[in-house]
C-alpha positions as CSV (number, residue, x, y, z in Angstrom):
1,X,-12.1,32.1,8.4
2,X,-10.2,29.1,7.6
3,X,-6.8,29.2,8.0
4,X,-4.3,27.3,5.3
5,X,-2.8,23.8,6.9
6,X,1.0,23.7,7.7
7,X,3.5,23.4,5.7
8,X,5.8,20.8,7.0
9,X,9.3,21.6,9.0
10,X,12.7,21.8,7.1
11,X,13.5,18.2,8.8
12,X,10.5,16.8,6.4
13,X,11.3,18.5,3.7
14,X,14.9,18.1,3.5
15,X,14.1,14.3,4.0
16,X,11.3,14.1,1.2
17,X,13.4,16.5,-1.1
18,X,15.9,18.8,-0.5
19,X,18.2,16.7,1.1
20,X,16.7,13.2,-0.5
21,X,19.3,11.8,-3.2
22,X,19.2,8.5,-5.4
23,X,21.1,5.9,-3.9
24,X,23.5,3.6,-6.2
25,X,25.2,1.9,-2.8
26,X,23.7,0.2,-0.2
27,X,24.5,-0.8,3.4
28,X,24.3,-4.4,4.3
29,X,21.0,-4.1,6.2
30,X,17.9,-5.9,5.5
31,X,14.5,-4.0,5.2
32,X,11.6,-5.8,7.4
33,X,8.4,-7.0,5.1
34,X,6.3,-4.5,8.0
35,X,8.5,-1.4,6.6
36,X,7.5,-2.4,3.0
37,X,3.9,-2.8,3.8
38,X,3.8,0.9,5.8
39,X,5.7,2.4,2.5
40,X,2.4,0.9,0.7
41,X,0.3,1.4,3.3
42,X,0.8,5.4,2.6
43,X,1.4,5.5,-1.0
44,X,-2.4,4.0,-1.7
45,X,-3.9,7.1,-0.1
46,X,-2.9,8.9,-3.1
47,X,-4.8,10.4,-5.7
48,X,-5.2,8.6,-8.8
49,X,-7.7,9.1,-11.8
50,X,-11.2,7.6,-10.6
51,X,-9.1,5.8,-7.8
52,X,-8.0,3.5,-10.1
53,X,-4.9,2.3,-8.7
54,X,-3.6,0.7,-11.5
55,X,-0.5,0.0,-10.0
56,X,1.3,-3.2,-8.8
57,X,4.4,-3.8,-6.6
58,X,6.6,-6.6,-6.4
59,X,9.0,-6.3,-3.7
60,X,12.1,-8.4,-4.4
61,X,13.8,-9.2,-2.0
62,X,15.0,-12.9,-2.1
63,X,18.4,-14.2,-3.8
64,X,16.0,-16.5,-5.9
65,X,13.7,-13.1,-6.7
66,X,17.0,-11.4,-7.6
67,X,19.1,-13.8,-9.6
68,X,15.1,-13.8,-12.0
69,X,15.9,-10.0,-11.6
70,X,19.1,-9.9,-12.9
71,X,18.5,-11.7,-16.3
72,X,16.6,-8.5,-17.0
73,X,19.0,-5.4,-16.0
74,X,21.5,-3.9,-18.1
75,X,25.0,-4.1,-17.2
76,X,25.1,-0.8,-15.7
77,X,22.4,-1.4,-12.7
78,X,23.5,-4.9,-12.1
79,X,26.0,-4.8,-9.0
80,X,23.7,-2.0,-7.2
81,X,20.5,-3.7,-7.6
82,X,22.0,-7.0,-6.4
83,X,23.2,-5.3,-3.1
84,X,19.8,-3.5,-2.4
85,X,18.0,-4.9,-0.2
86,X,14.6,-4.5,-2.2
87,X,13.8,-3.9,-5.8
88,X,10.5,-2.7,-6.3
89,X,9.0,-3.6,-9.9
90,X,6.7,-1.0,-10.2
91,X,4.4,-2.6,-12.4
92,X,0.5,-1.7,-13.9
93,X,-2.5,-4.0,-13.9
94,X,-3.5,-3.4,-18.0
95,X,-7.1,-5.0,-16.8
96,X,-7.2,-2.2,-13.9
97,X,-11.5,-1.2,-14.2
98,X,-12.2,-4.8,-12.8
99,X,-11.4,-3.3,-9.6
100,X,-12.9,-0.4,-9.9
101,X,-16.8,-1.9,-8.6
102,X,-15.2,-1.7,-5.8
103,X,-12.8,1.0,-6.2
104,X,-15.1,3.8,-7.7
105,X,-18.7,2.7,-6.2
106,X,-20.5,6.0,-6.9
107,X,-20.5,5.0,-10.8
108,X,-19.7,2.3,-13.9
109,X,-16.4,3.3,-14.2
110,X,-15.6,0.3,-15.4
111,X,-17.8,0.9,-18.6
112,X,-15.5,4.1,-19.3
113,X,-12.4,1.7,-20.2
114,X,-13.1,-1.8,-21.0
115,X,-14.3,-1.2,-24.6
116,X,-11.4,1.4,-24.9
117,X,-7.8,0.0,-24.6
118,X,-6.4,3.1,-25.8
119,X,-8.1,4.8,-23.1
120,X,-7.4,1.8,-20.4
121,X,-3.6,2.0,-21.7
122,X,-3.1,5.4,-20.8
123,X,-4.7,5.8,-17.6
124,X,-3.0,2.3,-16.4
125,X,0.3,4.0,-17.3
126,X,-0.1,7.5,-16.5
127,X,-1.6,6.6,-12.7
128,X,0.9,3.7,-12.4
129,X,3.5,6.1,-13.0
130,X,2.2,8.9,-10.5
131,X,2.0,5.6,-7.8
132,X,5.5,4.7,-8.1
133,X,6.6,8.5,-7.4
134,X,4.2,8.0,-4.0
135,X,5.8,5.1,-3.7
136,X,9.8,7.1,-3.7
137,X,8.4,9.7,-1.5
138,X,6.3,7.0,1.2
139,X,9.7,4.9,1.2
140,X,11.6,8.1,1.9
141,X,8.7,8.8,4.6
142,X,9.1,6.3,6.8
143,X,12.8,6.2,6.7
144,X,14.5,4.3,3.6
145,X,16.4,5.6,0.8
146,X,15.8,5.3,-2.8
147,X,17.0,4.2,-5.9
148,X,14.4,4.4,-8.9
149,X,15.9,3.2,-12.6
150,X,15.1,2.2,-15.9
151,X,18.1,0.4,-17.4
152,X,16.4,-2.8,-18.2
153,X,14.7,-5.2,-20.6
154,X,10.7,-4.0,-20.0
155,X,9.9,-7.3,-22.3
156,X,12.1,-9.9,-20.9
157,X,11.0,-8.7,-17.3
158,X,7.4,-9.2,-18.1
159,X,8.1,-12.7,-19.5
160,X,9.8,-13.3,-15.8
161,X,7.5,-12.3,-13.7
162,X,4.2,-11.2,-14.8
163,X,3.9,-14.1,-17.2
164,X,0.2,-15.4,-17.8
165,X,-1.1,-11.9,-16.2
166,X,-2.0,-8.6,-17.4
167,X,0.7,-6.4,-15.4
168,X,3.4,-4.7,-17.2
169,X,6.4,-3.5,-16.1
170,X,7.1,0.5,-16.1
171,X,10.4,0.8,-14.0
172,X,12.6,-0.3,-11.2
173,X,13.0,1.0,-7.4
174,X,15.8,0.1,-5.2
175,X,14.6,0.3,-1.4
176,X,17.0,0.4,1.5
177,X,19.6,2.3,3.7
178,X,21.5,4.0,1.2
179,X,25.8,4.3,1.7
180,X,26.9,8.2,1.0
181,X,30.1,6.7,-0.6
182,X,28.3,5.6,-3.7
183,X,26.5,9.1,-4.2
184,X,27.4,11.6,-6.9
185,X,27.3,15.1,-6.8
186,X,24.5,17.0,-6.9
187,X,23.4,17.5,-10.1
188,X,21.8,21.2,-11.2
189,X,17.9,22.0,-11.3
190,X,16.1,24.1,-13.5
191,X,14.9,27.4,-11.4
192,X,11.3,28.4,-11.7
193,X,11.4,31.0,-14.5
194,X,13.2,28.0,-16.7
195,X,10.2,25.3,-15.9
196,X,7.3,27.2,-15.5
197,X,5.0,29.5,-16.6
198,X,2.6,32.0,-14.7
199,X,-0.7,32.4,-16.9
């Protein structure tokens, strides 16, 4: 009989979750370009629809990437995105199915969404948005903290950096080693009973 796999210890959990909190203050400590590529490195192992992988990452992490950056943030996420070491753009590829040949062999997947932008649209954003939370809980995997956000021009972003291409912006990720000063308190959750039902 086969027996059901772990569940991972309370230090994992606590590290993914429980005890995981959105950073707004950061230490002055850089981030290595290896540590970014093991965060992706994980996150593209996870499931998206026809392995699309529709998303794309733009790790800023240069004063020139970040003074670009800052045209597009709203007054409110300025000062803690400047002091992060990294701010992923999580982005989406709108022209996606020309990977997917390669992607999804076993069929012409591709077929399914190139005469259907409404179709394309939403699997680009829906899947894009399911790789940026791998991306929060990889990042939080291998030891950094997190900062996700909207709070900023989507348009005048895309004009910055994904000019002449198909990506689109969807919303913003600090990365780093976050400093407890700058955290709120915990904020309540819904229990069980309020968000979910049992059919």
């Amino acid at each position: 009989m086969l027996s059901d796999p772990a569940t991972l210890d309370d230090t994992a959990l606590d590290q993914l979750f429980r005890e995981a909190r959105t950073q707004n203050k950061w230490q002055d400590r850089k981030v290595p370009d290896a540590k970014l590529e093991e965060v992706y490195n994980l996150l593209k192992f996870a499931p998206t629809s026809a392995n699309a992988s529709p998303a794309r990452f733009v790790f800023v992490r240069t004063a020139e990437g970040k003074a670009r950056l800052k045209e597009a943030l709203s007054p409110g996420n300025v000062e803690k995105t400047m002091t992060a070491p990294v701010t992923v753009i999580v982005a989406h590829d709108a022209a996606f199915y020309d990977k997917l040949p390669f992607l999804f062999p076993h069929a012409d997947a591709r077929a399914w969404f190139a005469d259907n932008p409404a179709l394309a649209d939403t699997t680009a954003f829906r899947n894009g948005t399911l790789q940026g939370a791998y991306l929060m809980l990889a990042a939080r995997a291998v030891g950094l903290d997190v900062g996700a956000m909207s709070g900023f021009d989507n348009h005048r972003l895309d004009q910055l950096f994904f000019s002449g291409t198909g990506w689109k912006s969807n919303f913003l990720v600090n990365l780093g080693y976050g400093d407890p000063t700058g955290l709120f308190p915990r904020s309540p959750r819904l229990s069980f009973d309020e968000a979910c039902r049992l059919e």
